[in-house]
MARMI-394258 format. One line per 5 residues: number of its first residue (from 1); their letters; for each residue y, x, z of C-alpha. Coordinates in steps of 0.001 Angstrom, whole numbers, plus 500000, padded with zeros to 6 digits. Layout:
MARMI-394258
NUM = a = Y:X:Z ~ ...;
This chain:
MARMI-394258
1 = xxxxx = 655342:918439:622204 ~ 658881:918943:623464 ~ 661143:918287:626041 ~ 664383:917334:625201 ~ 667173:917942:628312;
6 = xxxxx = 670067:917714:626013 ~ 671285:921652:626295 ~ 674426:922221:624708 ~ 674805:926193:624405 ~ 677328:927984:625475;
11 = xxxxx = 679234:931364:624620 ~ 678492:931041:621242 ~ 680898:930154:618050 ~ 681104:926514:616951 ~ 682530:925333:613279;
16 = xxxxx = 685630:923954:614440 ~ 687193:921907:611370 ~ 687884:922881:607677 ~ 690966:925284:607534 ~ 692644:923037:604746;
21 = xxxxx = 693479:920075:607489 ~ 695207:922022:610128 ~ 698661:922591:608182 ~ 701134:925084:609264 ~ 703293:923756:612430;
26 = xxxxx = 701162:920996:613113 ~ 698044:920216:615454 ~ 695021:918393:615403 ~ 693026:917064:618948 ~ 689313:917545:618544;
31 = xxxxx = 686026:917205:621009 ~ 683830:920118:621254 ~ 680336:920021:623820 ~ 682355:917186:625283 ~ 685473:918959:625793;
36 = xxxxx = 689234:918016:624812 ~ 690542:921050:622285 ~ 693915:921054:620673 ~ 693824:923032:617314 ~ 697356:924249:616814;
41 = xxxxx = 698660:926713:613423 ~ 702223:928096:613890 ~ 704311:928569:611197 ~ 703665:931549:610565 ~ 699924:930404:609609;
46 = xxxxx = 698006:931888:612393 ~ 695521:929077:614213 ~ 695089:928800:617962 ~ 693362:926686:620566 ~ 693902:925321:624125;
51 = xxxxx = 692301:922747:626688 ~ 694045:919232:624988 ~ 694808:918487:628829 ~ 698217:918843:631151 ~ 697570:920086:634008;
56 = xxxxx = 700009:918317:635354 ~ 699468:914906:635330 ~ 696289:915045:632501 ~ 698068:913461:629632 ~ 696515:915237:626537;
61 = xxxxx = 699334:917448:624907 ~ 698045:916303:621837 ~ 700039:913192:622549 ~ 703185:915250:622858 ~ 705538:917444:620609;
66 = xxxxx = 704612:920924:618317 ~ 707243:922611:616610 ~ 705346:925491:615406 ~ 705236:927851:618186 ~ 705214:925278:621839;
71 = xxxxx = 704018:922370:622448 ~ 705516:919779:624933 ~ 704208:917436:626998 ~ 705084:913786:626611 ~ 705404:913117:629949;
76 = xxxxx = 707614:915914:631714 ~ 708230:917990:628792 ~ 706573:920768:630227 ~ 705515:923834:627359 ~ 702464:925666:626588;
81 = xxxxx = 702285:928140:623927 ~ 699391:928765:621766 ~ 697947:930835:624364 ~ 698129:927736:626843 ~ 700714:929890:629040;
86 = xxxxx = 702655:927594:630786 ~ 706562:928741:629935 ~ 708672:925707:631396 ~ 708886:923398:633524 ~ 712173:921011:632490;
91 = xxxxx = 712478:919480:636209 ~ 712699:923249:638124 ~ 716107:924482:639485 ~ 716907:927786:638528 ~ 716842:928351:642366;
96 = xxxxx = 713059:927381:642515 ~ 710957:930140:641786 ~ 708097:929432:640580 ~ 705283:931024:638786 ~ 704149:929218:636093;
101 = xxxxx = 701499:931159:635463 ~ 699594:928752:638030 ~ 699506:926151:635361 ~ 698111:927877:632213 ~ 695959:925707:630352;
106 = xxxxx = 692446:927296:628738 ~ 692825:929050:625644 ~ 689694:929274:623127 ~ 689117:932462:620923 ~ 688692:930964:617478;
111 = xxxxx = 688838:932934:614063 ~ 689334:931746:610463 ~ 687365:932474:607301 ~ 686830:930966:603886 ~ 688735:928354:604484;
116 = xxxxx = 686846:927540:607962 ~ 687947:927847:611396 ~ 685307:928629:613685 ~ 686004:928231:618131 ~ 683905:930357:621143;
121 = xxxxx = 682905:928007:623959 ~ 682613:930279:626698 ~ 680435:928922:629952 ~ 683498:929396:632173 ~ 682071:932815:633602;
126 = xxxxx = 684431:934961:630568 ~ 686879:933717:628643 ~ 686386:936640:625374 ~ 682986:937225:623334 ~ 681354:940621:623002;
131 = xxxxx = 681195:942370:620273 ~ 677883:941391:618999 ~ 678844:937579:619703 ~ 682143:938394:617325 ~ 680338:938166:614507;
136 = xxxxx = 681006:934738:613216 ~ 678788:933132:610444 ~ 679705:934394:607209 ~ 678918:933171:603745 ~ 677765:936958:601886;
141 = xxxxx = 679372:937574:598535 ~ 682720:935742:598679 ~ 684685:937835:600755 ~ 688075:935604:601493 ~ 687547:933173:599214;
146 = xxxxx = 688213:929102:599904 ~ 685400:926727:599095 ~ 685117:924359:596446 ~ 684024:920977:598239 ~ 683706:920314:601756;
151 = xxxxx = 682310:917303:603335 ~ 682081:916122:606658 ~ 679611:913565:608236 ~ 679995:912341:612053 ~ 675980:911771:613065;
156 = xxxxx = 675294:909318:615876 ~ 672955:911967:617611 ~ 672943:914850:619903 ~ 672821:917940:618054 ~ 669140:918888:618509;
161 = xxxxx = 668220:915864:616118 ~ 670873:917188:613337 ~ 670073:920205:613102 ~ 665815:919343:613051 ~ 666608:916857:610231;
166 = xxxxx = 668375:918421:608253 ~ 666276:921796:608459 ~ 662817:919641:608311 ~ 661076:920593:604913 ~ 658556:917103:605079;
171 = xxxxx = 661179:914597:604892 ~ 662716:914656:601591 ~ 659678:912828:599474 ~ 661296:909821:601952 ~ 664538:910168:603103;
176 = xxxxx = 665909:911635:599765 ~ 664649:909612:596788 ~ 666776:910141:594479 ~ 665914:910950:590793 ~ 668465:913934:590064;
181 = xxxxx = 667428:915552:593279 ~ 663241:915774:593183 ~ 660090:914026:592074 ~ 658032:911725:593086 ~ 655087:914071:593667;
186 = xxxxx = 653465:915435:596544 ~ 653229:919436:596212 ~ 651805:922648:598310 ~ 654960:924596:599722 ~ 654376:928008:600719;
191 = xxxxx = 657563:929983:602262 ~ 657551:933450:603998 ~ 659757:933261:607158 ~ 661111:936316:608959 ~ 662993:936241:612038;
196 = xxxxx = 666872:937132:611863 ~ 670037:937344:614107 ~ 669918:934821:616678 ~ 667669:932719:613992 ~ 665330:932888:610755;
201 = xxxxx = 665179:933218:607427 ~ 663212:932012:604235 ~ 662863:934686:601920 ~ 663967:934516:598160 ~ 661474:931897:596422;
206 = xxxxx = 661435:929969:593169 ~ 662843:926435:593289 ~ 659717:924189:594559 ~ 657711:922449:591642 ~ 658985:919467:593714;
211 = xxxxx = 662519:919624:592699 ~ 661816:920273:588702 ~ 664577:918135:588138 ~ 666938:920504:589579 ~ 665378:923102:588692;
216 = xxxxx = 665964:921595:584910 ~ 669744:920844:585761 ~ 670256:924865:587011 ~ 668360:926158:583812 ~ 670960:923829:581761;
221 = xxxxx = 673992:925252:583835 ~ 673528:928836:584117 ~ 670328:929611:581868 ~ 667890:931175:584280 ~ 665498:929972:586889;
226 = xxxxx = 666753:929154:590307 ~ 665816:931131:593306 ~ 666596:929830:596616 ~ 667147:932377:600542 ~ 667905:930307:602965;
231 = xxxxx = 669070:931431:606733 ~ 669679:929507:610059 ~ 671219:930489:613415 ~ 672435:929236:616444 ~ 674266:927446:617479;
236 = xxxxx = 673324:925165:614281 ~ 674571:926841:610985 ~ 672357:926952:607674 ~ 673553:929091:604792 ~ 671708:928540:601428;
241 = xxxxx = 672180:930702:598727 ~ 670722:929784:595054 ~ 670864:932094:592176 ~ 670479:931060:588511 ~ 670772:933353:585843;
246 = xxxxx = 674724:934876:586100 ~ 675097:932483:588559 ~ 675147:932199:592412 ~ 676035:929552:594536 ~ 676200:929527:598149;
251 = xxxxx = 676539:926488:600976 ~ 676885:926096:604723 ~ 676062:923634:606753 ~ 677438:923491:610152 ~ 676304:921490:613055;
256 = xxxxx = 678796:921215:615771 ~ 678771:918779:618803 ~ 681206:916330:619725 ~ 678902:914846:623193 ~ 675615:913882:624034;
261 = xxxxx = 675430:911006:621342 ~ 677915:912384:618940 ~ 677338:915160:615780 ~ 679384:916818:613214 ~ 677583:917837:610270;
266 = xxxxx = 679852:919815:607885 ~ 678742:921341:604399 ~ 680935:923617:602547 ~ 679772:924890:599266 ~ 681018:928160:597349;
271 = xxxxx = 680275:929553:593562 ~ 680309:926683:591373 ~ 681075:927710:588278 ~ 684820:927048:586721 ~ 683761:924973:584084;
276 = xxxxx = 681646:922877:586294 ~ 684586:922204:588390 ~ 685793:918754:586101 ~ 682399:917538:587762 ~ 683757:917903:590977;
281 = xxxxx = 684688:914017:592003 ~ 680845:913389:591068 ~ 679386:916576:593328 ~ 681386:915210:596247 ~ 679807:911816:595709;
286 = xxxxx = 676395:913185:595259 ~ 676780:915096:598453 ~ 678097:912776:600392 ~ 675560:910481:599410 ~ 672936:913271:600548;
291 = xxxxx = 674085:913551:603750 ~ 674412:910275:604356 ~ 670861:909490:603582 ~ 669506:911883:606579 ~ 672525:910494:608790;
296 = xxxxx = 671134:906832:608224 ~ 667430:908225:609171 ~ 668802:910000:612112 ~ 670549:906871:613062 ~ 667655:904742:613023;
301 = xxxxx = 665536:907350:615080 ~ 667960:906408:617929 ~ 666165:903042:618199 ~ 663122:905218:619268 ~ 664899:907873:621582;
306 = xxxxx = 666430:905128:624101 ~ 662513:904771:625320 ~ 662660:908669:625870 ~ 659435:909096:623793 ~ 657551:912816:623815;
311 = xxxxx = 658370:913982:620809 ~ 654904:915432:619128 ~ 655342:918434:616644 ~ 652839:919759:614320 ~ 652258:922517:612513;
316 = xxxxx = 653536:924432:610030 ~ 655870:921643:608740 ~ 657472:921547:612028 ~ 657120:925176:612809 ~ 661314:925331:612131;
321 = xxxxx = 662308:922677:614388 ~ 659624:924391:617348 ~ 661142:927825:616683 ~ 664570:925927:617180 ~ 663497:924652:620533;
326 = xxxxx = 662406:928275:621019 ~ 665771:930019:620422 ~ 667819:927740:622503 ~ 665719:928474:625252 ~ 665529:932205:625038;
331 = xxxxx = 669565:931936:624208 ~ 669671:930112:627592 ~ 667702:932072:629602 ~ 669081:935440:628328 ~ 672803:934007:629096;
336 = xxxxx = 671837:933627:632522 ~ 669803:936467:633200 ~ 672947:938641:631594 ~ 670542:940244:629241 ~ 669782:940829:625690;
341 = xxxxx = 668630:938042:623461 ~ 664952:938538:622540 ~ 664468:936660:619199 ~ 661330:934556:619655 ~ 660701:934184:615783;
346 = xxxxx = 657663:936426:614273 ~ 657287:936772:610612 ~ 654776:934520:609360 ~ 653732:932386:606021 ~ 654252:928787:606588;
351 = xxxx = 652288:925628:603999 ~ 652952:922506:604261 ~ 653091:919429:601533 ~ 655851:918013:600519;
């Protein structure tokens, strides 16, 4: 049983948007936890953030004018740079002195990585993470390097729904029926789960007898049998890392939210091998098609939710979506309490059939 209150976390990095559609000198306006965010990158490449509001009269300055280093409002022409420091006002004398400093706008730390730009949503109470909340999710192995395929998939949810879908291990014999991707067949799962930063994680395991298909397609394109880790964290990001024989491939999946009815599911995938790479157009489709299978699911389960149900979850299939519930809370509690995060995630071995 749960209670769902619709927490959105706070002080805590978010994936902001693929680094590949914020080109240099221009801006993009996004919503993050139901706030207005203007993505800016200068010229010069680097990528900032600021409150996508004037204080001045509240037109967003998305609506206005970049030219790689300020933007201007549309209204006044007033200018913000990319650390939302207000540095004129066009309609001041030179005889009125004035300190603009009284109309900064909020800046947002945000860093970029493999080709993914990640923003901290601070609670109001400091505007910088610590040094243990610096560490921003990071895909092992590739160092620098830009994915291969990206997709992104708005989900007509609040996050918590997501992020339980698309970590729940009893839903693909029915949401994802799809030949290429499993069989038909019922089988016995058995996973070792250990508790990690801020999260869990599966430890290494052979590709379920579930999934032979797959497991048939990796053997064909790297010659060795697929073995799957798999890690999640708050605030909703899942890295999966599969290695077959030379081989290793590695995908995120970021869950980021827009507002209380809103999602952004993003999956970014790294290692596919060169010559695989003509198969590209059909990988996007195929992922795509994935992820649009547990948004329709998650869309219909919104018929449900307007009768505010209690949601009833069992074990050990739904031990990953309780443990979810748990780690939010503790996040929560520790963020207002101003102490350490106590991880409430004990190692355990979970079975379940699917």
């Amino acid at each position: 049983m749960i209670d769902n209150n619709n927490l959105l976390l706070r002080n805590l990095w978010y994936y902001a948007l693929p680094s590949y559609l914020l080109k240099p000198g221009k801006m993009v306006a996004r919503i993050f936890l139901g706030e207005p965010v203007l993505l800016m990158r200068s010229q010069d490449g680097k990528v900032s953030a600021v409150r996508d509001i004037c204080p001045h009269r509240a037109v967003p300055l998305s609506c206005g004018r970049f030219d790689g280093q300020e933007v201007e409002c549309c209204y006044h022409g007033w200018r913000f740079n990319p650390a939302g420091n207000c540095v004129a006002i066009p309609s001041l004398l030179p005889e009125q002195d004035t300190n603009l400093s009284r109309f900064d706008v909020q800046s947002y730390p945000i860093h970029e990585t493999q080709g993914n730009i990640w923003i901290y949503m601070t609670d109001g109470d400091k505007s910088q993470p610590s040094a243990s909340e610096m560490e921003v999710p990071i895909v092992p192995g590739f160092a620098e390097q830009q994915p291969q395929l990206v997709e992104v998939m708005r989900f007509p949810c609040f996050i918590d729904h997501a992020v339980t879908g698309l970590m729940d291990p009893a839903h693909s014999p029915y949401v994802h029926r799809v030949w290429w991707w499993r069989s038909g067949k019922l089988h016995e799962e058995v996973k070792q789960f250990d508790p990690s930063p801020y999260g869990f994680t599966v430890r290494r395991h052979k590709l379920s007898e579930n999934m032979e298909n797959m497991s048939r397609l990796y053997w064909l394109v790297g010659g060795g049998i697929p073995e799957v880790e798999i890690s999640f964290r708050l605030p909703g990001v899942r890295i999966e890392e599969i290695t077959f024989g030379k081989h290793r491939l590695c995908n995120l999946t970021a869950v980021t939210p827009i507002s209380d009815t809103e999602t952004e599911v993003t999956f970014v995938l790294y290692g596919m091998p060169s010559w695989l790479t003509v198969f590209k157009p059909l990988i996007h489709v195929l992922a795509r098609k994935f992820l649009d299978q547990d948004r329709t699911v998650v869309e219909k389960q919104q018929i449900g939710l307007k009768y505010d149900p209690v949601l009833r979850l069992i074990k050990d299939s739904d031990m990953q979506a309780q443990w979810y519930y748990q780690l939010k809370r503790e996040f929560a509690r520790a963020t207002s309490e101003k102490r350490e995060f106590v991880n409430p995630v004990k190692s355990v071995l979970l079975r379940w059939l699917a």
